[in-house]
FIKOLZA-1660 file (N, C-alpha, C; in steps of 0.1 Angstrom, whole numbers, plus 5000, padded with zeros to 4 digits):
% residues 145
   i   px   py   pz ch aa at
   1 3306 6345 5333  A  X  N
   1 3319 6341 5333  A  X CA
   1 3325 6339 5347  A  X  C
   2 3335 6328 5347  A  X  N
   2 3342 6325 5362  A  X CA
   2 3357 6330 5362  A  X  C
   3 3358 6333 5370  A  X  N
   3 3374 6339 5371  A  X CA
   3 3380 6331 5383  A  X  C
   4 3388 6318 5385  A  X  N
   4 3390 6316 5394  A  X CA
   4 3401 6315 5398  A  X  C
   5 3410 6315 5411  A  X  N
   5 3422 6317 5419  A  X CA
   5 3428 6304 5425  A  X  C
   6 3441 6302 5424  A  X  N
   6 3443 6289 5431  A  X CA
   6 3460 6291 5438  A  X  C
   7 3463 6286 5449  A  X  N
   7 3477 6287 5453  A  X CA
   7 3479 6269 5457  A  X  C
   8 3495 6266 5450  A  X  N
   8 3495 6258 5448  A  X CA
   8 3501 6253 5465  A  X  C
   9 3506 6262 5478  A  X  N
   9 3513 6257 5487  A  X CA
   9 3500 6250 5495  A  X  C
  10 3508 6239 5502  A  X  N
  10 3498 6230 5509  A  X CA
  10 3486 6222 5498  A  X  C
  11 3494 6218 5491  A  X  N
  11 3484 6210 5484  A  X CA
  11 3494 6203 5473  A  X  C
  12 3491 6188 5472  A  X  N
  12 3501 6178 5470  A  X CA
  12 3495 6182 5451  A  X  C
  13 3509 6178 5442  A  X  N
  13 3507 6174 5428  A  X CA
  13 3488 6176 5422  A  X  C
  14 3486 6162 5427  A  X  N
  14 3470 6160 5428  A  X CA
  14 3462 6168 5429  A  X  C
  15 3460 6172 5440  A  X  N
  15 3453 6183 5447  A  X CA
  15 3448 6194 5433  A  X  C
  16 3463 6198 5433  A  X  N
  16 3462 6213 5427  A  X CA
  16 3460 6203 5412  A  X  C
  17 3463 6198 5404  A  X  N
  17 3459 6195 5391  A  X CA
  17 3445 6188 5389  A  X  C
  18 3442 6184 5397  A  X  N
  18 3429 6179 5398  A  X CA
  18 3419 6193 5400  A  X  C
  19 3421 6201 5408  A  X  N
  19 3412 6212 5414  A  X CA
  19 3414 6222 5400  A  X  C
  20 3425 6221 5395  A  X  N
  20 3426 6228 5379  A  X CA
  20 3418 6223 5370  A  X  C
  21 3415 6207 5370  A  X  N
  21 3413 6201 5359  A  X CA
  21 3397 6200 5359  A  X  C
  22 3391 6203 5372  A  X  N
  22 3381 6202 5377  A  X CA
  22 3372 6210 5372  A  X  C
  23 3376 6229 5372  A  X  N
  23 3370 6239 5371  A  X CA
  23 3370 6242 5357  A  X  C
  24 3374 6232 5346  A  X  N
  24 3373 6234 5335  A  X CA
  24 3378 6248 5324  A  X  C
  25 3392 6253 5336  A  X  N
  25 3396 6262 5329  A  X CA
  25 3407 6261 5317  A  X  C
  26 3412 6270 5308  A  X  N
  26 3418 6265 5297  A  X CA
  26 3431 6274 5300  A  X  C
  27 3429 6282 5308  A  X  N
  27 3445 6291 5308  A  X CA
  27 3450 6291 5324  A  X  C
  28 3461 6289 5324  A  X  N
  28 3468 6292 5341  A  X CA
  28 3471 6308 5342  A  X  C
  29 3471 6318 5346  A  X  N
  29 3477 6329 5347  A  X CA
  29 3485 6334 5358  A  X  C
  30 3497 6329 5360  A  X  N
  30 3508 6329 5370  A  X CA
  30 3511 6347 5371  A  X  C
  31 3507 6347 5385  A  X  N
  31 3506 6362 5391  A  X CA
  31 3519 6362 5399  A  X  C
  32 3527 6351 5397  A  X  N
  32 3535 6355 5412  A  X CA
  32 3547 6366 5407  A  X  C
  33 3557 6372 5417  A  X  N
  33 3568 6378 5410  A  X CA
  33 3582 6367 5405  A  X  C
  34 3578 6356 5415  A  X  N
  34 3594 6350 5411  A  X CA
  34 3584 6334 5410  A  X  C
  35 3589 6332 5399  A  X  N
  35 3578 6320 5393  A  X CA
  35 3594 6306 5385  A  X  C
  36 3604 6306 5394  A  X  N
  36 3611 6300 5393  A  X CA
  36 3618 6291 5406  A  X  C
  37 3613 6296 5415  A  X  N
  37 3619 6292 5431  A  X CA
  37 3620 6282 5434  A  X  C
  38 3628 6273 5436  A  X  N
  38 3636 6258 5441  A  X CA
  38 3624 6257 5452  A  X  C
  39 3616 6263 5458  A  X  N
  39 3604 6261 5469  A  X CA
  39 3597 6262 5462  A  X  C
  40 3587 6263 5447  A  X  N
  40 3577 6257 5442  A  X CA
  40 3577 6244 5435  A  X  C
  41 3589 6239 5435  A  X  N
  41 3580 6220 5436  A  X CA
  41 3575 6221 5420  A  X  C
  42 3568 6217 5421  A  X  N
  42 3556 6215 5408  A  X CA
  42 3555 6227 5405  A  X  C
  43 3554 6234 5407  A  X  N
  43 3546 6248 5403  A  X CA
  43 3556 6253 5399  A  X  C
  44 3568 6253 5396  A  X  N
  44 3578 6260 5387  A  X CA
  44 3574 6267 5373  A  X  C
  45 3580 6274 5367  A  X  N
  45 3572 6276 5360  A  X CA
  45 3573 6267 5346  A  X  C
  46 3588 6264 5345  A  X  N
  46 3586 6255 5331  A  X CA
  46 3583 6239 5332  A  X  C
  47 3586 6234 5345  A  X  N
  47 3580 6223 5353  A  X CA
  47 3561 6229 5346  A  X  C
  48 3558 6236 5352  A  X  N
  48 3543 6242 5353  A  X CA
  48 3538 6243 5337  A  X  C
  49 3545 6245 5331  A  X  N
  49 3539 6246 5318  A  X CA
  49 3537 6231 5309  A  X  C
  50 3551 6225 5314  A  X  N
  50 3549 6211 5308  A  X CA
  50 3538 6199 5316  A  X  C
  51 3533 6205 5324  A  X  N
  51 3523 6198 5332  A  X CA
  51 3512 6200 5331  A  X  C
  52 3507 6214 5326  A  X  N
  52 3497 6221 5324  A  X CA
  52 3495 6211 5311  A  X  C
  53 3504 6214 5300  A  X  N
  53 3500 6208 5285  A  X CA
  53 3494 6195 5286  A  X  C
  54 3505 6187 5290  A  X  N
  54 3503 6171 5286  A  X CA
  54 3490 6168 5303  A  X  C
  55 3493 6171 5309  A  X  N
  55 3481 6164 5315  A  X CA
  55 3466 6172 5317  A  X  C
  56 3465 6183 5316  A  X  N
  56 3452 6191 5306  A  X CA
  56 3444 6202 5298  A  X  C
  57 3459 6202 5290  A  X  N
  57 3460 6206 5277  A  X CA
  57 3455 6223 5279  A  X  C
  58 3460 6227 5291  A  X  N
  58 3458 6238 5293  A  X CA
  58 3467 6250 5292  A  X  C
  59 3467 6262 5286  A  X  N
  59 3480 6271 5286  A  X CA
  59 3481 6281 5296  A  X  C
  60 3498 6280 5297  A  X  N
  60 3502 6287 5307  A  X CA
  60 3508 6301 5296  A  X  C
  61 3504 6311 5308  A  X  N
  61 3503 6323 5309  A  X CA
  61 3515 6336 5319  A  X  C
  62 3527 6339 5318  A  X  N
  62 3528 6342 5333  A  X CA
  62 3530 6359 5328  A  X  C
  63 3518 6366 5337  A  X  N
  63 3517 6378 5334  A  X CA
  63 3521 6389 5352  A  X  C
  64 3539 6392 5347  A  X  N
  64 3542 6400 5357  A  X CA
  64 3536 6413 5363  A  X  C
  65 3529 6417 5354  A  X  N
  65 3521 6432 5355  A  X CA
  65 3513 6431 5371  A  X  C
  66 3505 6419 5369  A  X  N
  66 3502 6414 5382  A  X CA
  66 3507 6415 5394  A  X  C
  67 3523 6412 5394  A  X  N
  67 3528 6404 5403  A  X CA
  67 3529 6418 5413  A  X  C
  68 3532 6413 5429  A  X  N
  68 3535 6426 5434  A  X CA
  68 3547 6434 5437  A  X  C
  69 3555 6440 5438  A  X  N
  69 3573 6448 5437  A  X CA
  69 3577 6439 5450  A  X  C
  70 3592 6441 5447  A  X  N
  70 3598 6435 5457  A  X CA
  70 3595 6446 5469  A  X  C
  71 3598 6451 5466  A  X  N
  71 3599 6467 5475  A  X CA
  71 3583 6466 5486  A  X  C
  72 3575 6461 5480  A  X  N
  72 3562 6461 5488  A  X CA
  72 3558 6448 5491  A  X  C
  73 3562 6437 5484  A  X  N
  73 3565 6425 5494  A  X CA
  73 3573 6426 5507  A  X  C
  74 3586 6432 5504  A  X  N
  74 3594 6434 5517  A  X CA
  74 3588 6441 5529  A  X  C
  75 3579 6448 5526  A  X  N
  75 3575 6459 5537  A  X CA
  75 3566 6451 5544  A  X  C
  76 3555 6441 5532  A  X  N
  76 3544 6435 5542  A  X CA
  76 3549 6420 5553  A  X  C
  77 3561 6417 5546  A  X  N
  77 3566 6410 5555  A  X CA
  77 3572 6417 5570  A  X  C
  78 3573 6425 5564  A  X  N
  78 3582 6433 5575  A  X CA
  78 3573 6437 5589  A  X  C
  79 3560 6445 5585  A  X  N
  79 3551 6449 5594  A  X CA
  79 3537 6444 5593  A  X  C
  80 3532 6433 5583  A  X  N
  80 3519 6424 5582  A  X CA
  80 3508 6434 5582  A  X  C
  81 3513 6445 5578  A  X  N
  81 3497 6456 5574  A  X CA
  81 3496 6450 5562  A  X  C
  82 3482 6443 5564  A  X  N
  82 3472 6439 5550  A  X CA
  82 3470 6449 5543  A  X  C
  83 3460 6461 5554  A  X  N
  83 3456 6471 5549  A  X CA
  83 3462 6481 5537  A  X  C
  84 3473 6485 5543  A  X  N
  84 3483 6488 5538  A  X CA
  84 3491 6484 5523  A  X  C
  85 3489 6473 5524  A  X  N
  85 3494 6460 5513  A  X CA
  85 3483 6466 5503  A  X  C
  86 3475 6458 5507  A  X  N
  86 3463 6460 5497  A  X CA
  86 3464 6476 5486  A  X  C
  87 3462 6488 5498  A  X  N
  87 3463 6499 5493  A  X CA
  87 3473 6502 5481  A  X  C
  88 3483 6499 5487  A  X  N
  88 3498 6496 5473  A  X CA
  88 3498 6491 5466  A  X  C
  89 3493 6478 5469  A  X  N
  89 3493 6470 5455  A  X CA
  89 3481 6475 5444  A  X  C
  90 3469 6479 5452  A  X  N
  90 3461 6491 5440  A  X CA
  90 3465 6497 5434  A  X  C
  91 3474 6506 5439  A  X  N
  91 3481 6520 5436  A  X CA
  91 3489 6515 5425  A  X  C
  92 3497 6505 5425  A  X  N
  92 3510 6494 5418  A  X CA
  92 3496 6494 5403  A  X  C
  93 3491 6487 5409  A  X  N
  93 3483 6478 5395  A  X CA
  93 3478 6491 5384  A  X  C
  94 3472 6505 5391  A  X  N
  94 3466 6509 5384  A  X CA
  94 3479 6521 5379  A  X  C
  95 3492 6521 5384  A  X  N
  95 3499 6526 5378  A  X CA
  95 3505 6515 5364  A  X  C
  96 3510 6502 5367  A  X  N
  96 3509 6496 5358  A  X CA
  96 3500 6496 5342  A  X  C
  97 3484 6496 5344  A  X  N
  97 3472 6489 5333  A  X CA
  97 3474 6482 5332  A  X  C
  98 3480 6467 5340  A  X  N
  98 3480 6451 5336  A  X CA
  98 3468 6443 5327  A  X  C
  99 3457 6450 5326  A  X  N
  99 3444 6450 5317  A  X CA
  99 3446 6449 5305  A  X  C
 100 3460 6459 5303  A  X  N
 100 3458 6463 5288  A  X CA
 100 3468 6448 5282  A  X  C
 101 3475 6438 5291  A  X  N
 101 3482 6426 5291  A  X CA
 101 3474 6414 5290  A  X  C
 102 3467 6416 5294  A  X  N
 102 3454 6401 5291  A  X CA
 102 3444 6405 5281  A  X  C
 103 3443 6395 5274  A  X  N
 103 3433 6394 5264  A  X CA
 103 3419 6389 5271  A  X  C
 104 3407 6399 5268  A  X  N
 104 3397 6393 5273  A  X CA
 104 3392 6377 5273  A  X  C
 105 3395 6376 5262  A  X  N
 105 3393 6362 5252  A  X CA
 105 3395 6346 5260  A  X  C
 106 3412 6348 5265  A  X  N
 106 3412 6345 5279  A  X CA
 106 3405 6339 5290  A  X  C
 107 3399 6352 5290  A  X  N
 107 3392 6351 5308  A  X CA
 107 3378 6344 5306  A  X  C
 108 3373 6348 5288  A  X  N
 108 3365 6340 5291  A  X CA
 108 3362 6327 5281  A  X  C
 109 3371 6324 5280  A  X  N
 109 3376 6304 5276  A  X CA
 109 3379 6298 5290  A  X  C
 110 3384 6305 5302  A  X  N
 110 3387 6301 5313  A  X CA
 110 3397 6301 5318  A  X  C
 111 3398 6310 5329  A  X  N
 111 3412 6313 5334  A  X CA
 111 3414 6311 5350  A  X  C
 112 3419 6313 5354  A  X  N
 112 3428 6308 5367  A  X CA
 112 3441 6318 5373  A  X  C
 113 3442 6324 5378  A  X  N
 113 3453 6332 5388  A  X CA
 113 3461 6326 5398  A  X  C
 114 3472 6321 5396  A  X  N
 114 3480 6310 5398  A  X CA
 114 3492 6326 5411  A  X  C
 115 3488 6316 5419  A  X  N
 115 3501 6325 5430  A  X CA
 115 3501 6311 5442  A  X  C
 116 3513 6318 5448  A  X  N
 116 3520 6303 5462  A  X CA
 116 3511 6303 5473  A  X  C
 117 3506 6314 5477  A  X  N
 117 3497 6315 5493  A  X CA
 117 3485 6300 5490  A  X  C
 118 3484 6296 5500  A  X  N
 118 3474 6283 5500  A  X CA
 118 3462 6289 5505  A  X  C
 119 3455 6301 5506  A  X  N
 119 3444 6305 5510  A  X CA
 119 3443 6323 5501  A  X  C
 120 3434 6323 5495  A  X  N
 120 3433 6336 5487  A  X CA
 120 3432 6349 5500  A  X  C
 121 3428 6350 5510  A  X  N
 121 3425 6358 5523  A  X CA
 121 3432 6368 5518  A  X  C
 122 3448 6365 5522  A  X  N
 122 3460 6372 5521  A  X CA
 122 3463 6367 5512  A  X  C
 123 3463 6369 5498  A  X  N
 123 3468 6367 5488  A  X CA
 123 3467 6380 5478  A  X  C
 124 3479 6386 5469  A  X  N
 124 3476 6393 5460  A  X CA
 124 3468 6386 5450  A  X  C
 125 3467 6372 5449  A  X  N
 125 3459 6372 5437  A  X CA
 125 3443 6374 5438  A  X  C
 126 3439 6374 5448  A  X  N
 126 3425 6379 5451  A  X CA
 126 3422 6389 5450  A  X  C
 127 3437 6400 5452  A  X  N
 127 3432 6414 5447  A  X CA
 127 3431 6419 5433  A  X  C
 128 3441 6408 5425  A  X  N
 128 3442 6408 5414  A  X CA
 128 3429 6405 5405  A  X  C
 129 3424 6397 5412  A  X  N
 129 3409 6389 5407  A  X CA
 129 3400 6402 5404  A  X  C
 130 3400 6406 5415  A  X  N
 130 3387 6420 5424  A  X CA
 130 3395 6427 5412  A  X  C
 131 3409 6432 5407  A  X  N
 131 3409 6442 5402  A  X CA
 131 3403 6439 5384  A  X  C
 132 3408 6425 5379  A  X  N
 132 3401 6423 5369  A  X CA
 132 3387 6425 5363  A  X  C
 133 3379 6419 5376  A  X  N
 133 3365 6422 5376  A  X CA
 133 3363 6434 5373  A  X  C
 134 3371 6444 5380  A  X  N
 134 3361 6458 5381  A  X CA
 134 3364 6468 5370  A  X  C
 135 3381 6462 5361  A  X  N
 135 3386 6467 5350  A  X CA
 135 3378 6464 5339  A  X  C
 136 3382 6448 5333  A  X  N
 136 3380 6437 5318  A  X CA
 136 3366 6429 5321  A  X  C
 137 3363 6427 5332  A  X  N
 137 3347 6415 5334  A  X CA
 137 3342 6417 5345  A  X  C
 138 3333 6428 5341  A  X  N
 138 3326 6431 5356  A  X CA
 138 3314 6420 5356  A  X  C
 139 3315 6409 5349  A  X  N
 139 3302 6398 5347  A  X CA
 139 3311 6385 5352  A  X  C
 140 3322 6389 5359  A  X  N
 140 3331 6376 5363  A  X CA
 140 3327 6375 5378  A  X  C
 141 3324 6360 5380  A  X  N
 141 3321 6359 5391  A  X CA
 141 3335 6353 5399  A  X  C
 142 3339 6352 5409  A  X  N
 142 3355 6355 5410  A  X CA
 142 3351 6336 5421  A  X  C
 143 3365 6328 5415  A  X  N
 143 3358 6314 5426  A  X CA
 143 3376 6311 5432  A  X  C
 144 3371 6309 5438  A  X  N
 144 3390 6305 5448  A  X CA
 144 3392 6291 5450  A  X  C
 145 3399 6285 5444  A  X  N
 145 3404 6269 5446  A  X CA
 145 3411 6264 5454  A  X  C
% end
């Protein structure tokens, strides 16, 4: 099974629908916390869903459990500890069970983790990925778009 991650910033319309359309996944799963912002362009979320359908027939998903607190977004902006970040947003997820929110079934028809960062590095959805794997598919191999 593939699990893979994609951030729509720095990458035109194309880019990102093509790189979706590519990896032959069937579901989007929007990790971010605010999945409506006048600075996601395309990637809005109901923009996002009606683009998803008609151009490839893919469904959209937006599962908050994922996303990370304002309260811990603010802080990593504030002082850019990754490390730190990372550790929270563990703590966050596994106080959550966002696991018990996704259907396996899902993950393996084909899914995608949909957040703004244009490089997984720093991105929660790569932690999100790693936490998936090690929860619901530990046979997912994790691919970054």
């Amino acid at each position: 099974m593939k699990l893979y991650t994609i951030g729509f910033t720095k990458k035109s319309a194309e880019e990102f629908f093509e790189a979706i359309r590519t990896s032959g996944v069937r579901h989007v799963i929007d990790v971010r916390l605010k999945n409506t912002s006048h600075l996601a362009g395309f990637a809005k979320r109901n923009d996002l869903v009606y683009f998803l359908d008609c151009l490839l027939g893919v469904q959209y998903h937006h599962l908050a459990a994922f996303a990370p607190s304002d309260d811990l977004l603010a802080r990593y902006r504030e002082d850019g500890d990754w490390q730190r970040y990372e550790t929270e947003y563990d703590k966050l997820l596994r106080s959550r069970n966002p696991e018990q929110s996704i259907d396996r079934s899902i993950l393996e028809e084909g899914a995608v983790l949909l957040c703004s960062e244009p490089t997984a590095e720093h991105c929660h959805r790569r932690l999100a990925a790693d936490y998936l794997r090690a929860e619901v598919a530990p046979d997912a191999d994790v691919i970054h778009l």
